[in-house]
Rosetta silent file (secondary structure, phi, psi, omega in degrees, C-alpha in Angstrom):
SEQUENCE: XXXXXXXXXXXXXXXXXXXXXXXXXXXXXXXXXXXXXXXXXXXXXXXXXXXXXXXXXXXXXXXXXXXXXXXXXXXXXXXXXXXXXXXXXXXXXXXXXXXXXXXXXXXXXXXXXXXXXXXXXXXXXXXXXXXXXXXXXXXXXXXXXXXXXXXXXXXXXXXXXXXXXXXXXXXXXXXXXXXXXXXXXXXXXXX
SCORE:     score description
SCORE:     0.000 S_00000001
   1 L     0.000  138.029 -177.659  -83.932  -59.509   26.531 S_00000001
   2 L  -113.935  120.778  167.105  -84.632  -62.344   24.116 S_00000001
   3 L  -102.457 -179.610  172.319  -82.971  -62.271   20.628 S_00000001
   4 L   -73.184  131.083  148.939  -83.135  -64.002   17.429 S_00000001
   5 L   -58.806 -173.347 -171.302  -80.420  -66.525   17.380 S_00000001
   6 L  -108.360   -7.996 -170.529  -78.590  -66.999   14.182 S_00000001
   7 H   -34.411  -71.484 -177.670  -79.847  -70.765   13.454 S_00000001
   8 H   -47.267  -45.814 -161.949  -82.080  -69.764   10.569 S_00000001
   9 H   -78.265   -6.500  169.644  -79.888  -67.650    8.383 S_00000001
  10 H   -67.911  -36.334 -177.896  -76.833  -70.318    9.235 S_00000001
  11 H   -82.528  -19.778 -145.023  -79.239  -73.049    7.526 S_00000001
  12 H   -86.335  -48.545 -178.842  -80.735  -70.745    5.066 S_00000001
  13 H   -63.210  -29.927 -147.816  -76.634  -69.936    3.787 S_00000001
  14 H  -102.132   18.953  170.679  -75.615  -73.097    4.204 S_00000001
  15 H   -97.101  -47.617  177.824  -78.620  -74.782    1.813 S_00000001
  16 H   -73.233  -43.906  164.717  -78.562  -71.736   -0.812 S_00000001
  17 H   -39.923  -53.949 -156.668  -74.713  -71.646   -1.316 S_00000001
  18 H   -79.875  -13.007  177.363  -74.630  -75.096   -2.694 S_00000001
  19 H   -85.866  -23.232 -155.286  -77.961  -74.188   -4.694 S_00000001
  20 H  -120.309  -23.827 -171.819  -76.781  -71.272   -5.953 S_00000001
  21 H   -86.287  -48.736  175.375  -73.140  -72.988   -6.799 S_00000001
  22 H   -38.687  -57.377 -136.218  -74.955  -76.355   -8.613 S_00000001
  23 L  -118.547   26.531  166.388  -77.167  -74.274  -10.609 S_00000001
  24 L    62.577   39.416 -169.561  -75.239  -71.398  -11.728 S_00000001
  25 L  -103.115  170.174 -167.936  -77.298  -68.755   -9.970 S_00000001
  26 L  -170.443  154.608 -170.237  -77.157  -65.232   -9.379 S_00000001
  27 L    84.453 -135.208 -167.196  -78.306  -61.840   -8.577 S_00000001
  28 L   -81.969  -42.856 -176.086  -81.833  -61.401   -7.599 S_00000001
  29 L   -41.733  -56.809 -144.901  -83.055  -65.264   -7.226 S_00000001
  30 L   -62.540  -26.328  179.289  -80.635  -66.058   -4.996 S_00000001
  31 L  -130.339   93.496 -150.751  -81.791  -64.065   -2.038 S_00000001
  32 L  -140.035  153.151  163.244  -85.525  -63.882   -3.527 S_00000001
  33 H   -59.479  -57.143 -149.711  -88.895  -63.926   -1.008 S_00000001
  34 H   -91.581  -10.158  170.323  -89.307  -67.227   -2.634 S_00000001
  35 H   -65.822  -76.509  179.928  -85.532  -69.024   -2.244 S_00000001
  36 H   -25.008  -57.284 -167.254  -86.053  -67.787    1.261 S_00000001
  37 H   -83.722  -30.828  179.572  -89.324  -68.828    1.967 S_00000001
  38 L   -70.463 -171.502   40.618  -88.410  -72.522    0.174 S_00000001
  39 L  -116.510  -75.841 -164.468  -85.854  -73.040    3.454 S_00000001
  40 L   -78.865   28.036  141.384  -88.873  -73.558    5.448 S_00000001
  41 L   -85.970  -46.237  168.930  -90.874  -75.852    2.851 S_00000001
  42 H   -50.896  -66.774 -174.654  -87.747  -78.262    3.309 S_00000001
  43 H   -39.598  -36.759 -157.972  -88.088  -77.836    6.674 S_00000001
  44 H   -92.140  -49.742  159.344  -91.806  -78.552    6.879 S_00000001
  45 H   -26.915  -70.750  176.494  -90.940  -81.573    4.418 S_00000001
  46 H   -45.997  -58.720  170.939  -88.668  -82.735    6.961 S_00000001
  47 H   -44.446  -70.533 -163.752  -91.244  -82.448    9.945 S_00000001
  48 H   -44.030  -32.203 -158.803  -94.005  -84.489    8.123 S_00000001
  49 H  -113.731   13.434  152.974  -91.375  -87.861    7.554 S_00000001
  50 H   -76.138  -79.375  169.414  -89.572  -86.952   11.295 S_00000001
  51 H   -12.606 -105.630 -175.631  -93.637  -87.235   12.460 S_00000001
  52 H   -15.391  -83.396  167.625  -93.788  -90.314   10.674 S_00000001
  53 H    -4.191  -70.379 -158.080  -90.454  -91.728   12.310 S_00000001
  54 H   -55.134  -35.877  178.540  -91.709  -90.605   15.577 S_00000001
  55 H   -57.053  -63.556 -176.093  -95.108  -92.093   15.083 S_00000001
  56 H   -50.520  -75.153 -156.203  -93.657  -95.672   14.141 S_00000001
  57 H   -44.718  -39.825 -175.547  -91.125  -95.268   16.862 S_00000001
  58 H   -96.391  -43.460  172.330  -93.709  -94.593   19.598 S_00000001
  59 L   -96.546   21.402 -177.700  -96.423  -97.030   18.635 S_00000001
  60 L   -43.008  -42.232 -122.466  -94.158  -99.858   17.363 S_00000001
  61 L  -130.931   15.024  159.536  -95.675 -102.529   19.275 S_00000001
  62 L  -105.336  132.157 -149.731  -99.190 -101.315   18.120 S_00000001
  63 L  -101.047    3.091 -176.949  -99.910 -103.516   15.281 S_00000001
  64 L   -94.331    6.747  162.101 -103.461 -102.485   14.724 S_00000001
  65 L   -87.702  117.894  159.988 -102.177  -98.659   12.918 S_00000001
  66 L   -67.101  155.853  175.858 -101.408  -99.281    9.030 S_00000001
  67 H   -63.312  -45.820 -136.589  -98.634  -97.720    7.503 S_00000001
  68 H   -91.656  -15.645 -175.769 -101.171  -95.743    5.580 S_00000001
  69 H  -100.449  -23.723  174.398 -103.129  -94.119    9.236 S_00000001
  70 H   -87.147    5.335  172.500  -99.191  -93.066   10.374 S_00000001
  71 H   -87.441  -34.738 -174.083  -98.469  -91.398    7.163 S_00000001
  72 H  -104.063   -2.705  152.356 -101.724  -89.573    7.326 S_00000001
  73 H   -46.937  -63.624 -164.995 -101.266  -89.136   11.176 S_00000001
  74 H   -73.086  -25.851 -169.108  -97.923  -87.400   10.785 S_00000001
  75 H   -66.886  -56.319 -153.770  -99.472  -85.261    7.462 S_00000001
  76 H   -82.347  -20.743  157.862 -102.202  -83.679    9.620 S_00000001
  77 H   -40.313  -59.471 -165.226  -99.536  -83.113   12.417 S_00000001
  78 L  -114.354   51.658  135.563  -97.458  -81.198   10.257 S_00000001
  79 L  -131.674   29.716  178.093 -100.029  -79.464    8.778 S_00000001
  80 L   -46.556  147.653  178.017 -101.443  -78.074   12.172 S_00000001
  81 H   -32.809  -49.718 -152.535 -102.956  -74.809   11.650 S_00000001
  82 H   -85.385  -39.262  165.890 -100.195  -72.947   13.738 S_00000001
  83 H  -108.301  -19.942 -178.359  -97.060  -74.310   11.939 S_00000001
  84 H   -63.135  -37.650 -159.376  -98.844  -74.799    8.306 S_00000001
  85 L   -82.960   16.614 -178.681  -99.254  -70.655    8.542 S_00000001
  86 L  -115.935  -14.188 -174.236  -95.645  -70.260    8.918 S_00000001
  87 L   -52.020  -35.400 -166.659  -94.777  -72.519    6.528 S_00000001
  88 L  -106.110    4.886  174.058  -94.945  -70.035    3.719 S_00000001
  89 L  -115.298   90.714 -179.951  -92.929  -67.325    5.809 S_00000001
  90 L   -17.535   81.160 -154.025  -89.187  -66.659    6.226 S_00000001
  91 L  -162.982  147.735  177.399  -89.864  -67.298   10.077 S_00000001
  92 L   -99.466   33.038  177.763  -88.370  -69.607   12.465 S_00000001
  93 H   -73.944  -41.410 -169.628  -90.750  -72.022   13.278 S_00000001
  94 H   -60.625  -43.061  166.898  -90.636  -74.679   10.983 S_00000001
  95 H   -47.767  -39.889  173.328  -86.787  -75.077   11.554 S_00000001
  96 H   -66.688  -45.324 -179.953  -87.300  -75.114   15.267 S_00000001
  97 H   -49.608  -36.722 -171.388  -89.811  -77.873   14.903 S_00000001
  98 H   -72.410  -57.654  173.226  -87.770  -79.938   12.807 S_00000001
  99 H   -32.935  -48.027  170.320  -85.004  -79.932   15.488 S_00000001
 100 H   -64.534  -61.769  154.524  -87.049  -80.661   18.293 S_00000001
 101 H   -29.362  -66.809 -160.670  -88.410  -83.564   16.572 S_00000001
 102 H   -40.488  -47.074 -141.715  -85.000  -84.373   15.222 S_00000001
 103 H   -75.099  -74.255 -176.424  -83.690  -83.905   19.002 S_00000001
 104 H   -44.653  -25.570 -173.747  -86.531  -85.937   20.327 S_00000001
 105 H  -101.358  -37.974  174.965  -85.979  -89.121   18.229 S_00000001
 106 H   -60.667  -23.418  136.261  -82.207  -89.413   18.373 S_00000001
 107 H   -70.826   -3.246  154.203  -83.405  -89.692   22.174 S_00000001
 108 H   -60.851  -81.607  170.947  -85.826  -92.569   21.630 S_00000001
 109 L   -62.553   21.999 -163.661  -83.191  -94.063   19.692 S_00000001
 110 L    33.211   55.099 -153.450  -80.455  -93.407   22.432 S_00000001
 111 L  -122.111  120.905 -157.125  -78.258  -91.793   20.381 S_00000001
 112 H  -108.099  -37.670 -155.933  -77.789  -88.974   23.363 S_00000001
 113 H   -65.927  -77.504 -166.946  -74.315  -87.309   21.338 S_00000001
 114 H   -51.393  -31.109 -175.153  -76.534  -86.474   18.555 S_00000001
 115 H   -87.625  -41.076  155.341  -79.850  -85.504   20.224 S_00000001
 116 H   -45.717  -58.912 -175.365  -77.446  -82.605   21.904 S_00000001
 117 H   -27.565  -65.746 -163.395  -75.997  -82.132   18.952 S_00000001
 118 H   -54.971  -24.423 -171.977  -79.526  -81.382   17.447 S_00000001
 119 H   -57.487  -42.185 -154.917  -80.268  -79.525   20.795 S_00000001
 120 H  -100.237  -24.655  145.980  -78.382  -77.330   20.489 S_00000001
 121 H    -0.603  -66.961 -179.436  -79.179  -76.783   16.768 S_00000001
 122 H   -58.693  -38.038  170.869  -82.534  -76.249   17.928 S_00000001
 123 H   -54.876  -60.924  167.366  -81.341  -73.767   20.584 S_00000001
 124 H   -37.974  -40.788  165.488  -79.992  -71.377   17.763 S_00000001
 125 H   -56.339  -46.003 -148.199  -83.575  -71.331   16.058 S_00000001
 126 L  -160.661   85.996  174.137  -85.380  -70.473   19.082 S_00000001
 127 H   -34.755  -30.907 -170.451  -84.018  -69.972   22.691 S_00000001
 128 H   -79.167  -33.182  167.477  -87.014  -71.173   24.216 S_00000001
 129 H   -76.718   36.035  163.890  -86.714  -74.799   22.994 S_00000001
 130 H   -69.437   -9.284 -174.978  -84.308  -74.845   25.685 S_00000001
 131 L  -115.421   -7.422  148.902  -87.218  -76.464   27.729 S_00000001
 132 L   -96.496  -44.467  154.966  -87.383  -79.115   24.934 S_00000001
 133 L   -51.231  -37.164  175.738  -84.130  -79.957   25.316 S_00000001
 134 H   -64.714  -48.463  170.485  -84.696  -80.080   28.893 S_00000001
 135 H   -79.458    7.605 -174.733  -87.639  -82.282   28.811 S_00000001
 136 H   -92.671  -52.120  160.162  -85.778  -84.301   26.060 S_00000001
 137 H   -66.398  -37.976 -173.019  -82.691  -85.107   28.845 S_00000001
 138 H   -54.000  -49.498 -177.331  -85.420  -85.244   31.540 S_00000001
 139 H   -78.040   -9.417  169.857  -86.918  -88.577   29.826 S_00000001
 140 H  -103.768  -17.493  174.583  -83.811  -90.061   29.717 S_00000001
 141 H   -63.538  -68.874  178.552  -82.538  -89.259   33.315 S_00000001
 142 H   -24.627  -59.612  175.527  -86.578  -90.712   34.021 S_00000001
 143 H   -58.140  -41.857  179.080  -85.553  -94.122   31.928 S_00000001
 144 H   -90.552  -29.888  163.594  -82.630  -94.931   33.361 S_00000001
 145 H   -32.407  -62.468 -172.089  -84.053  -93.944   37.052 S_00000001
 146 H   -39.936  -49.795 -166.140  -86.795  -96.062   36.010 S_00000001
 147 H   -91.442  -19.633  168.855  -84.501  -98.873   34.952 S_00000001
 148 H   -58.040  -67.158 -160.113  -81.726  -98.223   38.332 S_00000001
 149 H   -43.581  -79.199 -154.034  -85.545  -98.710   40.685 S_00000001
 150 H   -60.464  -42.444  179.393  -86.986 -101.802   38.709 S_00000001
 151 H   -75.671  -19.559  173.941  -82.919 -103.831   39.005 S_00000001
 152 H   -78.791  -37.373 -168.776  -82.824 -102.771   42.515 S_00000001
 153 H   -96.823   12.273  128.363  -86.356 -103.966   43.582 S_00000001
 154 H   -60.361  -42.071  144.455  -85.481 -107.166   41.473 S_00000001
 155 H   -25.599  -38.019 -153.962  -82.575 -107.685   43.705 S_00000001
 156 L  -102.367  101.026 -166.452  -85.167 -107.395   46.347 S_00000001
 157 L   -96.830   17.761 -175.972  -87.088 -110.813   47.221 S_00000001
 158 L  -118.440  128.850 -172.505  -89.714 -109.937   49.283 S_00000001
 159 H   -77.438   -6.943 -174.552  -92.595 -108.882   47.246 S_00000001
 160 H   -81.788  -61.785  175.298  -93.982 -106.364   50.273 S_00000001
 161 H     2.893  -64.197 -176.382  -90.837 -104.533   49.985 S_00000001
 162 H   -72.745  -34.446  164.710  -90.669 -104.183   45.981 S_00000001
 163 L   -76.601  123.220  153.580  -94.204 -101.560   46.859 S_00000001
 164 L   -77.331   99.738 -165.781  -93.955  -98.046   47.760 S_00000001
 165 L   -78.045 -175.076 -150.069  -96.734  -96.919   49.797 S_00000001
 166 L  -132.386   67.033  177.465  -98.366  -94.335   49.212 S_00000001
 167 L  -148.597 -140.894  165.335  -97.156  -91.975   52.402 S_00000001
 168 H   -57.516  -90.772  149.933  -94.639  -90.399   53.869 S_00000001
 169 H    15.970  -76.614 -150.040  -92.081  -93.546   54.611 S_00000001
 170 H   -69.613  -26.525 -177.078  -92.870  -94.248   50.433 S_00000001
 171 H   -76.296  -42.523 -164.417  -91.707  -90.568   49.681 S_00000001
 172 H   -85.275  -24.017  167.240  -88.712  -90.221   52.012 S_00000001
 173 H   -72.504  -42.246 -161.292  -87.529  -93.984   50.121 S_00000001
 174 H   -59.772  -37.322 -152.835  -88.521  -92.392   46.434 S_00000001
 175 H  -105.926   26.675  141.015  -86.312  -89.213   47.450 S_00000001
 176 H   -71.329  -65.545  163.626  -83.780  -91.255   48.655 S_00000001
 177 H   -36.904  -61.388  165.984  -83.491  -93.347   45.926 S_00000001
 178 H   -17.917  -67.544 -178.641  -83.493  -90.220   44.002 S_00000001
 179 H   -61.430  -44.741 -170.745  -80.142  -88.885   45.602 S_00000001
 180 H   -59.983  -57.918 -168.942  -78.411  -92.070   45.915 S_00000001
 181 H   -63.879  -27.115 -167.235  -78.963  -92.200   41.977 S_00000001
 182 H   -96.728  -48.623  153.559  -78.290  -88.583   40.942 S_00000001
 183 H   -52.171   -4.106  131.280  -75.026  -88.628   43.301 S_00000001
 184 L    -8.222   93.347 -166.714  -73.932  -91.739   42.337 S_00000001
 185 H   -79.448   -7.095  176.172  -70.791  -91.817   40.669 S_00000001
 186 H   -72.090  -60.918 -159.964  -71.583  -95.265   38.618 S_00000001
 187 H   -54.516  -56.236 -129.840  -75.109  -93.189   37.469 S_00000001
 188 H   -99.300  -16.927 -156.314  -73.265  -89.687   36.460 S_00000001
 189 H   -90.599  -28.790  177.146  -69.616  -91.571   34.730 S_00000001
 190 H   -40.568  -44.325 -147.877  -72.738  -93.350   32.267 S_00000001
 191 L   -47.183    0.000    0.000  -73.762  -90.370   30.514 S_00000001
């Protein structure tokens, strides 16, 4: 059976205590449809300039997007139809979104302690980004594979070699390679 985690109402307390302590509040406001419902306009706030990050971050090296087409890039991302209608709901998408972003760029920027961190953050909204998190470790286990393959077949000074055909022989080296790397004790003491 799949529950609610506790993620939202852990963000929702810990953003309205200090709101409610600043600004001398009390009573009915404080746990009002609309105090509630702002938690996930921050959040949604948050997506649009995470988007943006992510945007820059991914397309650095294309120099022919203006600041001004990733700003309005990341706005109509995070105002797809599907998370804008949630936006305006005590609900946990927009918080999961933000994580998963959050998650995803603190793994761009290889900050891997933090991008768990956020993981598991994200995990708490919504059990199911567990498979964001997954593909979020997946790209970095891919990157450094990527980057083990390319220093070994540098190493390697015969250019017929450095090619993987595209047969058996080239499968039974890839899933070779594979093992040697994921059993590795140099590969797994990195992490």
């Amino acid at each position: 059976m799949i529950t609610t985690l506790p993620g939202l109402y852990l963000a929702t307390v810990g953003v309205i205590k200090p709101i409610v302590w600043l600004a001398d509040l009390s009573g009915s406001v404080v746990c009002s449809t609309a105090m509630l419902r702002f938690i996930n306009l921050l959040f949604n706030s948050g997506n649009l300039y995470l988007l943006h990050l992510l945007i820059c971050k991914l397309h650095q090296r294309e120099k022919t997007r203006t600041a001004s087409q990733r700003i309005l890039s990341a706005l109509s991302l995070s105002t797809f139809p599907l998370l804008y209608f949630f936006n305006f709901l005590y609900y946990t998408d927009a918080g999961s979104t933000f994580f998963i972003l959050f998650t995803y760029l603190m793994t761009l920027y290889g900050c891997h302690k933090a991008s768990a961190l956020l993981g598991v953050c994200a995990i708490l909204f919504r059990q199911t980004n567990i498979i964001w998190v997954a593909f979020c470790a997946g790209s970095v286990v891919a990157a450094k594979m990527d980057e083990t393959w390319r220093a070994d077949q540098t190493k390697k000074k015969d250019e017929h070699k450095s090619q993987v055909p595209l047969n058996i022989s080239g499968v039974k080296k890839v899933l070779g390679f594979t093992f040697e790397f994921v059993t590795s004790p140099v590969h797994i003491n990195r992490g």
